[in-house]
C-alpha positions in Angstrom: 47.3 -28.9 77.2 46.1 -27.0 74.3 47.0 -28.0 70.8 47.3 -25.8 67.7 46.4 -26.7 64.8 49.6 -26.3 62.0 48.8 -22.8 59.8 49.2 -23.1 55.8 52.1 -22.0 54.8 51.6 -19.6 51.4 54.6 -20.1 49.0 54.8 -17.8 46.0 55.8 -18.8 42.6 59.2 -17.8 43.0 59.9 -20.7 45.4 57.9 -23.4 43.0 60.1 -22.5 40.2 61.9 -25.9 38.9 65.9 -25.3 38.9 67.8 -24.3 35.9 68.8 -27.4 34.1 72.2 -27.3 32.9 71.2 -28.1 28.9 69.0 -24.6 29.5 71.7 -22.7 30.9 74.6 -24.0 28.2 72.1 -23.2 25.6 71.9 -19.6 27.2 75.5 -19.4 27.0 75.9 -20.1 23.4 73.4 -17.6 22.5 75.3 -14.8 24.0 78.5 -16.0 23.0 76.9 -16.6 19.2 75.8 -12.7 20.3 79.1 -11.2 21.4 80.7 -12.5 17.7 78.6 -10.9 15.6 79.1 -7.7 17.0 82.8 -8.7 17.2 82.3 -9.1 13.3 79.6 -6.2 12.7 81.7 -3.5 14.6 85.1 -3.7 12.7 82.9 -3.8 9.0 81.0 -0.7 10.0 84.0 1.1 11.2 85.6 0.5 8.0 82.6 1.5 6.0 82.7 4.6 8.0 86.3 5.5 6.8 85.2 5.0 3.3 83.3 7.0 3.3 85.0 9.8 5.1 87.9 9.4 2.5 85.2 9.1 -0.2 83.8 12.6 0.5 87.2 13.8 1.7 89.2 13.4 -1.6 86.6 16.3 -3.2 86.0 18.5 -0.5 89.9 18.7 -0.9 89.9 19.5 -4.3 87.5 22.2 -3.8 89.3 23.9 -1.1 92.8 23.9 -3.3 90.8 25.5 -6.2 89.1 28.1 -3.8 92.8 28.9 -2.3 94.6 28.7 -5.8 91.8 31.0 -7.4 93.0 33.3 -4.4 96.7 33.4 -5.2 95.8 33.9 -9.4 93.7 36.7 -8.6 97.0 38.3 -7.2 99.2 37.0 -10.5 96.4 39.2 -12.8 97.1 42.1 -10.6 100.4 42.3 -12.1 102.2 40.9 -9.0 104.0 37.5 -9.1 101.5 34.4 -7.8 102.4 33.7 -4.3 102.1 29.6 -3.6 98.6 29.0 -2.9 99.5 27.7 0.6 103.3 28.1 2.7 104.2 24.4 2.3 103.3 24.3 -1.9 105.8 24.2 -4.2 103.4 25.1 -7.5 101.6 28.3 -8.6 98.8 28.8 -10.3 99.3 29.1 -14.2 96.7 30.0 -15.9 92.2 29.8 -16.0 90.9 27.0 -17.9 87.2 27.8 -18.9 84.4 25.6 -20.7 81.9 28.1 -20.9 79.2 25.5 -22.5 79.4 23.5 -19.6 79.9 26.6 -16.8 83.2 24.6 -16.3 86.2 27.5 -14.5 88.9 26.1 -13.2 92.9 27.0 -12.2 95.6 25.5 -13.9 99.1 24.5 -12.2 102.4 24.5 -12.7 104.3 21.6 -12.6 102.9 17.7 -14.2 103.9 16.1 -10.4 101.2 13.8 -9.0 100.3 15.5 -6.2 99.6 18.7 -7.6 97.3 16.8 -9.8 95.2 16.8 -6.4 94.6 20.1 -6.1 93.8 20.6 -9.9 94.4 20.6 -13.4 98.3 20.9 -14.5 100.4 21.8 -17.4 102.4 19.3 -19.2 106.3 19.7 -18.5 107.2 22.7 -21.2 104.0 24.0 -21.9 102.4 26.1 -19.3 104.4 28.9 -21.5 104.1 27.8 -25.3 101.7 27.7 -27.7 101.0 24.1 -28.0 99.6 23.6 -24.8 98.6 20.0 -23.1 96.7 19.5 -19.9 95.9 16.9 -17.5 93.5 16.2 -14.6 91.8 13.8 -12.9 88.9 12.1 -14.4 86.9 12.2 -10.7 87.4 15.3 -9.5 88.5 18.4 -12.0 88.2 17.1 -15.3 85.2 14.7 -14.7 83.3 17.6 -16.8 85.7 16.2 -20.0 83.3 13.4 -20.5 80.4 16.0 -21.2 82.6 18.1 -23.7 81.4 17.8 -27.6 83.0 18.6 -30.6 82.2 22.3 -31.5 82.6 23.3 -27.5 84.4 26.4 -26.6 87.0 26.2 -24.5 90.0 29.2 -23.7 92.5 29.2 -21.7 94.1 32.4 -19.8 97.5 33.3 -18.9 99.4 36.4 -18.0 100.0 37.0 -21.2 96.6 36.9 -22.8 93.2 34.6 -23.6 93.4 32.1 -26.1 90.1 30.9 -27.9 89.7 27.3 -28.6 87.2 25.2 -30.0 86.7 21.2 -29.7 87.5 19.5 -33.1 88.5 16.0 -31.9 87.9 13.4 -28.7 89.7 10.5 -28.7 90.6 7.5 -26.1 94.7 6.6 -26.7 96.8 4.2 -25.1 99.7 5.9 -23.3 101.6 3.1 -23.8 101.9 3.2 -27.3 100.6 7.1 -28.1 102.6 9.9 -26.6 101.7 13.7 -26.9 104.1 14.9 -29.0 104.6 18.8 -28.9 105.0 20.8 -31.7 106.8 24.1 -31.2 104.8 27.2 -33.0 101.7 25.0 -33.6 98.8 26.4 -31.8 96.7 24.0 -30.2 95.3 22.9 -26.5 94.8 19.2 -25.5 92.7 18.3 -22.7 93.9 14.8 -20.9 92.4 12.3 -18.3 92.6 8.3 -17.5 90.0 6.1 -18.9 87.0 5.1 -18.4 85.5 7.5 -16.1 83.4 5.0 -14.1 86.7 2.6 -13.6 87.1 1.5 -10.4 90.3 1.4 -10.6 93.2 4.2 -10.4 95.3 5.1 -13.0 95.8 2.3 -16.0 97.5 3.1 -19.4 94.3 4.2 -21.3 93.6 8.5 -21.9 91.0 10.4 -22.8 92.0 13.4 -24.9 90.4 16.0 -26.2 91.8 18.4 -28.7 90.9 22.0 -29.5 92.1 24.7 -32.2 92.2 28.2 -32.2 88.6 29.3 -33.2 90.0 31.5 -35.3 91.2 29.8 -38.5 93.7 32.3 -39.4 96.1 30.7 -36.1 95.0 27.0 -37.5 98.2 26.9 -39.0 101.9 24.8 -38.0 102.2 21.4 -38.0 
């Protein structure tokens, strides 16, 4: 009989490789697990850093609109025809043009003190978008940010149907509305300008305004009260 000698056998790396030990593979487990949580912790923080911001650069894109379609429904008031609402659903109309020209500041002034027509701009105080002693409001980060700019000695005029009054700044002050009202003084010609305070709070509303007062530039209507 003829005998054959055994052949080697060739056995890769593969097939040397120890088994997984069960410490390594627990170990493995935790790590993807420890993995899996942070992104189950990242994922809801960015989302909500995402809607921030969206709301962030929402709130003045949306004023900027309602002036652009207000601006549109005053142009038609100045033709002589009554202002149309600035959009179907609105229950304000433009009132008058509110203009700082030292700052480059124009903007469209409602009807109507409500709190939502404060978001789409600047509004008359209840019984004065038609008398001579005039007082509006705004909010301090969208439409009347410019107020912490203004200087006594500014211009500022307002402009209704009737005609363009000329003010100028003579006083800024900071009030507390919970003490200070804005009393109105029939026949006294005279335009405040009102926000809340500070401008950098981070906080909305609070009791504290910023008001700024103007005259007629001409001293001959400086009279009244």
């Amino acid at each position: 009989y003829c005998i054959r000698r055994p052949q080697p056998v060739a056995i890769s790396a593969r097939r040397l490789r120890p088994p997984l030990r069960l410490s390594t593979a627990f170990t493995r487990m935790k790590t993807l697990l420890r993995g899996r949580k942070r992104m189950a912790f990242l994922l809801p923080a960015v989302l909500l850093c995402l809607a921030f911001t969206v709301h962030a650069a929402w709130i003045p894109l949306k004023a900027e609109l309602a002036q652009w379609l207000i601006e549109r429904s005053w142009t038609k008031a100045l033709a002589g025809k009554q202002a149309p609402p600035p959009w179907p659903w609105a229950d304000t109309r433009p009132a008058a043009a509110l203009e700082a020209p030292d700052l480059g500041v124009r903007l469209i002034v409602l009807e109507g003190a409500a709190g939502r027509n404060l978001a789409f701009g600047p509004v008359f105080g209840n019984g004065t978008a038609k008398g001579s002693d005039m007082v509006v409001s705004g909010h301090r980060d969208t439409h009347f940010r410019f107020l912490e700019s203004v200087q006594t000695g500014d211009r500022v005029s307002i402009r209704r149907e009737s005609g363009t009054s000329e003010f100028e700044v003579v006083d800024t002050a900071v009030v507390d509305s919970r003490h200070t009202g804005m009393m109105i003084e029939p026949g006294f010609e005279r335009l405040r300008l009102v926000t809340c305070w500070p401008f950098d709070s981070a906080a909305a509303g609070g009791p504290m305004r910023y008001v700024i007062t103007a005259l007629p530039r001409d001293p001959a209507n400086r009279s009244g009260g």
